[in-house]
C-alpha positions in Angstrom: 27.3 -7.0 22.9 25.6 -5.6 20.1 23.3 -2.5 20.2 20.4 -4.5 19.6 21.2 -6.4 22.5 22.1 -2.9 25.0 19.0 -1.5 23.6 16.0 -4.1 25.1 15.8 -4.4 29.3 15.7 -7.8 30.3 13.1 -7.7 31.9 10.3 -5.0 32.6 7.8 -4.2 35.0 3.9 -5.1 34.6 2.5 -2.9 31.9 0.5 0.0 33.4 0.2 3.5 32.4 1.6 5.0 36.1 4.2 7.8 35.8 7.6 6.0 36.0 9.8 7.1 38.7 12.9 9.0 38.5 14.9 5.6 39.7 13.2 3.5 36.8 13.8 6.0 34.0 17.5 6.5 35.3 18.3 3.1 35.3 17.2 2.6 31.4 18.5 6.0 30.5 21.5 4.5 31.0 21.5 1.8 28.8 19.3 3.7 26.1 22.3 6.1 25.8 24.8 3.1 25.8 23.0 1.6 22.9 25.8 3.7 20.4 28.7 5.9 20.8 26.4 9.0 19.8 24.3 8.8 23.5 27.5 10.4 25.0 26.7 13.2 23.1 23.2 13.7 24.8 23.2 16.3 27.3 19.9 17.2 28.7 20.3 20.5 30.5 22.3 21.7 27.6 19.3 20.7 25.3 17.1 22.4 26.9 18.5 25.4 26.4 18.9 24.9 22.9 15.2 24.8 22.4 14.9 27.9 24.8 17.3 30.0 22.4 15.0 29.1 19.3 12.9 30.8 18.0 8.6 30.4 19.6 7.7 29.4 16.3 10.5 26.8 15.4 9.4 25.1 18.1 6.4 22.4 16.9 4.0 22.6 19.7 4.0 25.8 19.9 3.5 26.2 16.0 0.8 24.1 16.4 -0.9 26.2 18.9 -0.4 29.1 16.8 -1.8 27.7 13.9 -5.2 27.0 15.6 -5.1 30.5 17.1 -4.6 31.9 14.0 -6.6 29.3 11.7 -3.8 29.0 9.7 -3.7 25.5 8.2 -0.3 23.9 8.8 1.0 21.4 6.0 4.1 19.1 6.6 5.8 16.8 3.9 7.7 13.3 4.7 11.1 13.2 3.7 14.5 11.9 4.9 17.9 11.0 3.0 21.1 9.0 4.1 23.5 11.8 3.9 24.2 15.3 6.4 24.3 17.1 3.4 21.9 15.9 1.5 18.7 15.7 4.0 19.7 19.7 5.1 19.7 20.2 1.2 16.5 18.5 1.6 14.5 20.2 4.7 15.7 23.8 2.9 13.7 22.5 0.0 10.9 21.2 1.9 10.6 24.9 4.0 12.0 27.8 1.5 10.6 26.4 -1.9 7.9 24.1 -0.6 6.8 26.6 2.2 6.5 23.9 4.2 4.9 24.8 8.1 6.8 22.0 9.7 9.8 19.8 7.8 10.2 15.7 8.3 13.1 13.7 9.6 12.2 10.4 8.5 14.5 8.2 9.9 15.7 4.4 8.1 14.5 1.1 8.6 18.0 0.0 9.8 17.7 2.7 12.4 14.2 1.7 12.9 15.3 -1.8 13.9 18.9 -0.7 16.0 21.1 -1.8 13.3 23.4 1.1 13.9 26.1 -0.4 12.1 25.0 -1.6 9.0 23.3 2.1 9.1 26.9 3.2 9.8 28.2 1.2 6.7 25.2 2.6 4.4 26.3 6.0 5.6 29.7 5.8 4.7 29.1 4.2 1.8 26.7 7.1 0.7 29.3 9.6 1.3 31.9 8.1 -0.8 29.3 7.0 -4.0 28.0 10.3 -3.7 24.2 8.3 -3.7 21.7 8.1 -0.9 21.5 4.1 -0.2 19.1 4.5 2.6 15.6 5.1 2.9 15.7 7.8 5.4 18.3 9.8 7.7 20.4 7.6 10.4 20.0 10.0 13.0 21.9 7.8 15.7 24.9 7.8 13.1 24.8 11.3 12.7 24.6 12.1 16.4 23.7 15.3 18.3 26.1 17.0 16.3 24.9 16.3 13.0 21.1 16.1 13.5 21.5 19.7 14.9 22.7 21.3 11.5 19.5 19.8 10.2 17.7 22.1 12.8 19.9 24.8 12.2 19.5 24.6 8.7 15.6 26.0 8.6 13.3 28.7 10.6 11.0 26.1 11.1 10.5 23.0 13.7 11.6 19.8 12.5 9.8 16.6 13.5 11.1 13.6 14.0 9.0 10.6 12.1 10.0 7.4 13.2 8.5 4.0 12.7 9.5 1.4 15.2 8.8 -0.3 18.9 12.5 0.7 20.0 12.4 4.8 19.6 14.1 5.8 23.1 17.7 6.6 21.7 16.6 8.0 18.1 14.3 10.1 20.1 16.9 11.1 22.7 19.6 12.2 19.5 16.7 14.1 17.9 15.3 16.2 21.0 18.5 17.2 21.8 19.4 18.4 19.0 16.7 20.6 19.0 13.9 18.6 17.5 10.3 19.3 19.2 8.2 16.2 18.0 7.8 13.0 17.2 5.5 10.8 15.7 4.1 7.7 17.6 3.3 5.5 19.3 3.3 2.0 20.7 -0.2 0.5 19.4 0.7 1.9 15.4 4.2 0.8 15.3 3.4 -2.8 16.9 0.1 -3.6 15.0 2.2 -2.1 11.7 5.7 -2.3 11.8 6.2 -5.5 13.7 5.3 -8.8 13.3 6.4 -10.1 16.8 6.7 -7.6 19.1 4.1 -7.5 22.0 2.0 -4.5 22.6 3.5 -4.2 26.0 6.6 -4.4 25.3 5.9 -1.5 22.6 3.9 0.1 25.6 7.0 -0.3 28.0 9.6 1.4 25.3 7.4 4.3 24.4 6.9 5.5 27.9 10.8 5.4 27.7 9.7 8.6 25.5 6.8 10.1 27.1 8.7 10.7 29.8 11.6 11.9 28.3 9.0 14.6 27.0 8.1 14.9 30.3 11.5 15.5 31.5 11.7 17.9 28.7 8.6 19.7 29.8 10.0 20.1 33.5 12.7 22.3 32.3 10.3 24.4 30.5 10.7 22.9 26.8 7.5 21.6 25.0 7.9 18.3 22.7 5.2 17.2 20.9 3.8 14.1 19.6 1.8 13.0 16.1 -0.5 9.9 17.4 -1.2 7.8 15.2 -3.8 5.6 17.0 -3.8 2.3 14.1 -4.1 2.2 10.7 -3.1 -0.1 7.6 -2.5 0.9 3.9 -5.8 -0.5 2.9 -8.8 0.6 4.0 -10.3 0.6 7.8 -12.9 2.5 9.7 -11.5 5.4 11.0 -13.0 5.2 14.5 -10.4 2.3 15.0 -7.8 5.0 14.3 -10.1 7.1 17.1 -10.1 4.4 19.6 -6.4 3.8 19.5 -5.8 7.1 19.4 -7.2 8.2 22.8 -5.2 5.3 24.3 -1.8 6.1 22.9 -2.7 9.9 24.0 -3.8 8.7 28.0 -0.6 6.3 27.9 1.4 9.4 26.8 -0.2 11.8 28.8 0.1 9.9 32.2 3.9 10.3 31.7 4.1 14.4 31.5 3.2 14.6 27.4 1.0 17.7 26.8 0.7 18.3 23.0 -0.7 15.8 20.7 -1.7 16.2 17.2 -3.9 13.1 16.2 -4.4 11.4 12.7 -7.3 11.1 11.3 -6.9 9.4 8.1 -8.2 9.9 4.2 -10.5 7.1 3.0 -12.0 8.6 0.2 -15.9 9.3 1.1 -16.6 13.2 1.5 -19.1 12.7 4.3 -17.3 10.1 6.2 -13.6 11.9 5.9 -15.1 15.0 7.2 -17.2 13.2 9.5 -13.9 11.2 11.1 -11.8 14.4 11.9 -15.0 16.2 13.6 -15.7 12.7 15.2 -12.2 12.1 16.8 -11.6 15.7 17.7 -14.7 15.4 20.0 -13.6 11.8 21.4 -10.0 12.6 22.4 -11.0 15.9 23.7 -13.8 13.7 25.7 -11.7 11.4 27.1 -8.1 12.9 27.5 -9.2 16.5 28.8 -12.7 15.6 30.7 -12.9 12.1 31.6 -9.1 11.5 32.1 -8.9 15.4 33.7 -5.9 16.4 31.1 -7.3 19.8 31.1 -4.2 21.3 30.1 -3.5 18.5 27.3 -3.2 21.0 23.7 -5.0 18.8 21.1 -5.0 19.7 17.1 -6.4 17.3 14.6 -4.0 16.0 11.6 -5.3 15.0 8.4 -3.2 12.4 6.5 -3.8 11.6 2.8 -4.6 8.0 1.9 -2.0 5.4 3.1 -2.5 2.8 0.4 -1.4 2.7 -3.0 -0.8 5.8 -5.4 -1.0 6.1 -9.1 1.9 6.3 -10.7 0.9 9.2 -12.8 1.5 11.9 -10.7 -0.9 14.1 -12.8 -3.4 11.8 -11.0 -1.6 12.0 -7.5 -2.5 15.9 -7.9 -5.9 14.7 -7.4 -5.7 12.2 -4.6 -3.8 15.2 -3.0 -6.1 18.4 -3.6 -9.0 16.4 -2.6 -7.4 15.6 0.9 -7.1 19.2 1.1 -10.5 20.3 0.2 -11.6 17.7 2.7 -9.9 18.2 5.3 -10.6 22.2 5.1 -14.1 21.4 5.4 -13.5 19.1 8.3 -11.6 22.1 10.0 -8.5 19.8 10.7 -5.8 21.7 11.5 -2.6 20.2 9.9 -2.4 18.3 6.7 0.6 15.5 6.3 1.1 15.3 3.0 2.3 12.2 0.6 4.3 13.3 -2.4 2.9 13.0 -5.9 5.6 10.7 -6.4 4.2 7.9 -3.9 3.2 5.9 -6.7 7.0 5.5 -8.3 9.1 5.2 -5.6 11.5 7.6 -3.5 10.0 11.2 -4.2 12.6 14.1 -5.5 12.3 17.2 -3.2 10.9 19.2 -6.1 7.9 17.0 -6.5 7.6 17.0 -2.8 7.6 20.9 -2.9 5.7 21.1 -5.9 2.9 18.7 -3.7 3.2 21.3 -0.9 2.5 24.4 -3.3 -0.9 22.5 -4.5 -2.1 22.0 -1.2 -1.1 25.6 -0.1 -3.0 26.7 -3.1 -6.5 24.6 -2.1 -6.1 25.7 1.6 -5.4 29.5 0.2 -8.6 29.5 -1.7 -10.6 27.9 1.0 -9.8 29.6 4.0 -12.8 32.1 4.5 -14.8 28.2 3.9 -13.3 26.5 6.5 -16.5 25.8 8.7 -17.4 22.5 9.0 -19.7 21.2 6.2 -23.4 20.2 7.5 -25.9 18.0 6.9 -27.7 15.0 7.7 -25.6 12.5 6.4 -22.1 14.1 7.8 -24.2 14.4 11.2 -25.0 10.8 11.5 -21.9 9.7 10.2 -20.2 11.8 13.3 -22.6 10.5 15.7 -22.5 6.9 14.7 -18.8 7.6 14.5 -18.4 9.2 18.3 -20.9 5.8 19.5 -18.9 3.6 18.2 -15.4 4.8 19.8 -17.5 5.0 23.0 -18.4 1.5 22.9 -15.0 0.2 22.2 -13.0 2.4 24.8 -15.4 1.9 27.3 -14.9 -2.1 26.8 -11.1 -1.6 26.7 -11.1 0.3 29.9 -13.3 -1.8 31.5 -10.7 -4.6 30.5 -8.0 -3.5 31.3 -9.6 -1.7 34.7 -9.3 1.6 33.6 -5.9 1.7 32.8 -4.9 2.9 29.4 -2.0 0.6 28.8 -3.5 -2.6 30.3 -6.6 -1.6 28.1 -4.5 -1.4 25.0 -3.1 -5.0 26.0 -6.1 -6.6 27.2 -8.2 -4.9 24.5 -6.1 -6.8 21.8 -6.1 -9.8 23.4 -9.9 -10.0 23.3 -10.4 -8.4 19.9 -12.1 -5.1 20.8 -9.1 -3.6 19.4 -8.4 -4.8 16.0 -7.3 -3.7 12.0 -7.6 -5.8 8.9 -4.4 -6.5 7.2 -2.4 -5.8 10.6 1.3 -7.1 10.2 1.4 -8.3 14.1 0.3 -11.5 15.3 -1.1 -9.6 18.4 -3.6 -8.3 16.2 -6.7 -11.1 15.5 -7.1 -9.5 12.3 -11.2 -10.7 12.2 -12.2 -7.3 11.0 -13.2 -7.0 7.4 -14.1 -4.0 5.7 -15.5 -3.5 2.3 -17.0 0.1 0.1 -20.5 0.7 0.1 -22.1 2.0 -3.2 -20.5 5.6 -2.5 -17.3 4.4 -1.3 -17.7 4.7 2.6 -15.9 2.1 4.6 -18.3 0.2 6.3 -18.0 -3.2 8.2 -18.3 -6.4 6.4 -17.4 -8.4 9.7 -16.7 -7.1 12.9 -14.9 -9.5 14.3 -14.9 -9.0 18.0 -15.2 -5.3 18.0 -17.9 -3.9 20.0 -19.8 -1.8 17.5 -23.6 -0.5 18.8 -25.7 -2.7 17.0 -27.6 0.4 15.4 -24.5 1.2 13.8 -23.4 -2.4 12.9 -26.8 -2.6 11.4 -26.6 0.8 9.2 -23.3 -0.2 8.0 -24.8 -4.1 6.7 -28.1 -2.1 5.5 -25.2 -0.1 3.1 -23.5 -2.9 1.9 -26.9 -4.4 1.1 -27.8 -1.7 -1.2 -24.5 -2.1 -3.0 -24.5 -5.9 -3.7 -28.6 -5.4 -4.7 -27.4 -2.3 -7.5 -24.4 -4.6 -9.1 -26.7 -7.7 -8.5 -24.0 -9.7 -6.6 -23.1 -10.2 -2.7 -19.6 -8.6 -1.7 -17.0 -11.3 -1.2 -13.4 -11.3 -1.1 -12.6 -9.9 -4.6 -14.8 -6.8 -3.7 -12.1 -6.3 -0.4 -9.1 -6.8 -2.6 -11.0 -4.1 -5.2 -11.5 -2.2 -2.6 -8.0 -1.8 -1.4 -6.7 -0.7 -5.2 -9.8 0.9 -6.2 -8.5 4.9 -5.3 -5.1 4.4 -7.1 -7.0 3.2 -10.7 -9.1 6.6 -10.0 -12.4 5.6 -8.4 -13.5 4.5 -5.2 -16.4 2.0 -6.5 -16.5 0.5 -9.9 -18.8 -2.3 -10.2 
């Protein structure tokens, strides 16, 4: 039987967001850790006291928390190579010349997809070439034993990214270890990382994790998570990220979860971007702490740089990079997740990834006493149009799926008041379209099925208007594909 095969249930239960019970998570423990010879190695009393002999502050949560204490900006850098040696080479880069606040584990798309032993060739291979043939670390491969150096390697928390609908035994290898976070979840990595898996059964194999945390959390350990709520590498409205967001956190938080850190993503408009992290902050703490009665749910805001493509002069990355930064400071997010100038030209070196830290660190530096949230009318109504918006679409969700996160998530899909452009899954409808207006905030060209307020729907067309009236034609398909390319050739608009 291949691991592929040990590592999906046969069948599972009806999606719903209920805490499963100890018999349920047993039962697929069992076969998560028989997925690969390195689930032996999990012991989960034993991990616990791992974490418990760190250090507070190598632990991610608790960094987190200490950052917004403190406001102290945190900044984290991706990052992950095939080989032991050269990934601890790597995080030491990342933390003693990069300063980084929180180091990566960016695991490979062969361990993304449970082929543990073509990732087990790579690895060897890697180790006798002397070259890193993967795109990330094989965690699995390594085991407990070997992800645990990684840990051991730095003062600060490491945090597992992963990008897949099967994270339970990747997960289980890195929390025991000592790693204390992950990024997720189930409505990101099925609307972008798979064309055919089924939001449920993402749903299903995520909870797998959530209450692992929660297990975790039981015996006094905090793990954290980085939602990611939905996004594409073109551009989208980020209330879409919002919506999804408080979803995967609900899911997550029905399950014992307590500390989230939640995207909110670069698109390129001052106004809007600032707008988007005040605007989701106020949503997820609406929902997951008042309305769903999390009170003691630890919520930070992330800001990630723009997902799409880079320039491949990495003079011109600087800038993509420091304007996240400024930003995002004037947002007050509390966390920055930062691309490499590199993004552009493949694989980035851990000196340009440090060197991309240093120019953040530099920006937040000189910012810090200016870190209040920028005013005005515009940023106001972009926030309250933004909050009205997310409002609309959650309460139709939840009405769907009758108040249940996770039947929301599915249900909401299914009708199309969830949705992305450009989303690799055919759950997705994909009827939203999205264009630039004359300033270079996203605004909707179509809808789709999403229920946005009609005020809102109507300032949005009244701002494409005034951008096909100034270049004297309507915006069609070309202007999308523009659109999409427009920050990586230096502009946001050029017409």
């Amino acid at each position: 039987m291949s691991a592929a095969t040990r590592s999906r249930p046969a069948a599972a239960p009806p999606v719903t967001a209920g805490r499963w019970d100890d018999a349920r998570f047993e039962a697929e423990r069992a076969r998560v850790l028989a997925g690969w010879r390195t689930g032996a190695e999990v012991d989960l009393a034993e991990a616990a006291a791992l974490h418990k002999r760190r250090p507070a502050l190598a632990n991610v949560p608790r960094k987190r928390a200490w950052g917004r204490e403190t406001g102290t900006v945190l900044i984290q850098p991706y990052g992950g190579v095939t080989t032991l040696a050269g990934h601890t080479e790597l995080v030491r880069h990342l933390a003693e010349v990069g300063e980084a606040d929180i180091v990566p584990t960016t695991v490979d798309s062969q361990t993304r997809n449970l082929k543990y032993a073509s990732a087990e060739e790579a690895l060897r291979a890697s180790e006798r070439q002397g070259k890193e043939l993967l795109n990330g670390f094989p965690i699995v491969n390594h085991g407990v034993r070997g992800a645990r150096q990684v840990v051991e390697a730095v003062e600060v928390p490491v945090e597992l990214r992963i990008g897949t609908v099967v994270p339970q035994l990747a997960c289980e290898i890195a929390f025991a270890a000592g790693m204390s976070s992950v990024t997720a979840g189930p409505i990101y990595y099925t609307a972008h990382y798979s064309r055919d898996t089924g939001f449920a059964e993402t749903i299903a194999n995520w909870q797998y994790v959530f209450r692992l945390i929660g297990r975790y959390a039981e015996l006094g350990v905090p793990i954290g998570l980085q939602i990611h709520g939905i996004g594409t590498s073109t551009p989208f409205p980020n209330t879409l990220l919002g919506a999804a967001a408080v979803l995967e956190t609900l899911i997550a938080a029905a399950q014992g979860a307590r500390s989230f850190a939640v995207d909110a993503r670069l698109m390129g408009n001052l106004a809007q971007d600032i707008a988007g992290v005040r605007a989701i902050r106020e949503i997820v703490e609406e929902y997951v702490v008042r309305r769903f009665g999390y009170a003691d749910a630890a919520i930070t805001i992330d800001r990630k740089s723009w997902g799409g493509k880079y320039p491949e002069d990495t003079a011109r990355a600087f800038g993509i990079v420091c304007y996240n930064a400024v930003s995002g400071v004037l947002a007050g997010a509390d966390e920055f997740i930062a691309n490499s100038v590199q993004e552009g030209v493949g694989i980035p070196l851990k000196e340009a990834n440090a060197d991309t830290l240093k120019a953040i660190r530099q920006v937040v530096g000189v910012m810090r006493g200016q870190r209040a949230a920028l005013a005005g009318e515009e940023v106001e109504t972009e926030v309250e149009h933004m909050k009205a918006e997310m409002r609309a679409i959650l309460d139709a969700a939840l009405d769907l799926g009758q108040g249940d996160p996770a039947l929301a998530t599915v249900r909401g899909f299914q009708a199309g008041l969830l949705d992305i452009p450009f989303a690799a899954s055919r759950h997705c409808r994909g009827e939203v379209m999205v264009a630039r207006d004359a300033a270079g905030a996203v605004r909707y060209l179509d809808p789709g099925r999403v229920p946005v307020p009609a005020a809102v729907l109507a300032r949005h067309r009244a701002c494409l208007e005034r951008r096909a009236a100034a270049r004297g034609r309507p915006i069609d398909y070309q202007t999308i594909v523009d659109d999409i390319f427009s920050i990586s050739r230096g502009f946001l608009v050029r017409d």
